[in-house]
C-alpha positions as CSV (number, residue, x, y, z in Angstrom):
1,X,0.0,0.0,0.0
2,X,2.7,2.3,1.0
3,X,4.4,1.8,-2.5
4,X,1.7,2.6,-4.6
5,X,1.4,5.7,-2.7
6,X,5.2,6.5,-3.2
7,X,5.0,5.5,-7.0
8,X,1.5,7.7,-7.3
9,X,3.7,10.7,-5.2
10,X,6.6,10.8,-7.6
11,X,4.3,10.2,-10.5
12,X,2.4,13.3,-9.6
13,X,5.9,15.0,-8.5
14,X,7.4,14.5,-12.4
15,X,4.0,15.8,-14.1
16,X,4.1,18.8,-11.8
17,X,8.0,19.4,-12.9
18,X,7.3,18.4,-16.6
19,X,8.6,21.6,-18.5
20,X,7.4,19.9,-22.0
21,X,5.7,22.4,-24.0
22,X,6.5,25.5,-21.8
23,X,8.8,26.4,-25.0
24,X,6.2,26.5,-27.1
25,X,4.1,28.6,-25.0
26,X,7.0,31.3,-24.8
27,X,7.5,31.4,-28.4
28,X,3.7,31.8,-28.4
29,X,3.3,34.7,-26.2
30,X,6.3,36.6,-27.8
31,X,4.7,36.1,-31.1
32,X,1.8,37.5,-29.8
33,X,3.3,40.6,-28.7
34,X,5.5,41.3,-32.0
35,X,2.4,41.4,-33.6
36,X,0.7,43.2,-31.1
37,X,3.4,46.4,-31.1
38,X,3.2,46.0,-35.2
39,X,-0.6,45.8,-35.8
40,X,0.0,49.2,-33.2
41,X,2.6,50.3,-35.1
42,X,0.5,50.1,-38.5
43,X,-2.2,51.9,-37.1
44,X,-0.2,54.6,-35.9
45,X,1.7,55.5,-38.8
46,X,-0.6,54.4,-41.5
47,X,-2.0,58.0,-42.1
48,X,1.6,58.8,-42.7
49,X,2.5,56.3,-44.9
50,X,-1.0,57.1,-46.9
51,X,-0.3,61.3,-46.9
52,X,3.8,60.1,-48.5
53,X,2.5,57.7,-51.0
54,X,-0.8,60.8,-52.2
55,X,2.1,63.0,-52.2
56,X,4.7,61.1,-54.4
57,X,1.4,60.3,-56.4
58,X,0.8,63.9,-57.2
59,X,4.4,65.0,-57.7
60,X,4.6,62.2,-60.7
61,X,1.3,63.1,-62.1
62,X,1.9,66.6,-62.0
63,X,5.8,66.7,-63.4
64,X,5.5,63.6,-65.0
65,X,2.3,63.4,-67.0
66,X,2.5,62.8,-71.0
């Protein structure tokens, strides 16, 4: 009786030490926050990025135009 008990103890002991997978959780969570500072990022500067890209636009059309 004792020995199961033991065996169950340090069975229970290596599942609660098991580090399997924690990895994959890390690489997870820092995912998660590169895209959460670049889907920020986008948002921020995407008005920007538009006013650059109308204003080459118009500089091309205007000096530029057949």
């Amino acid at each position: 009786m004792i020995d199961k008990l033991v065996v169950k103890l340090l069975t229970l002991k290596m599942w609660l030490s098991d580090e399997h997978g924690q990895d994959v959780t890390e690489y997870a969570l820092l995912t998660g926050g590169i895209a959460l500072i670049l889907v920020t990022a986008v948002g921020l500067f995407s008005g920007v990025v538009q006013t650059w890209f109308g204003d080459a636009a118009d500089y091309f059309t205007t000096n530029f135009a057949p």
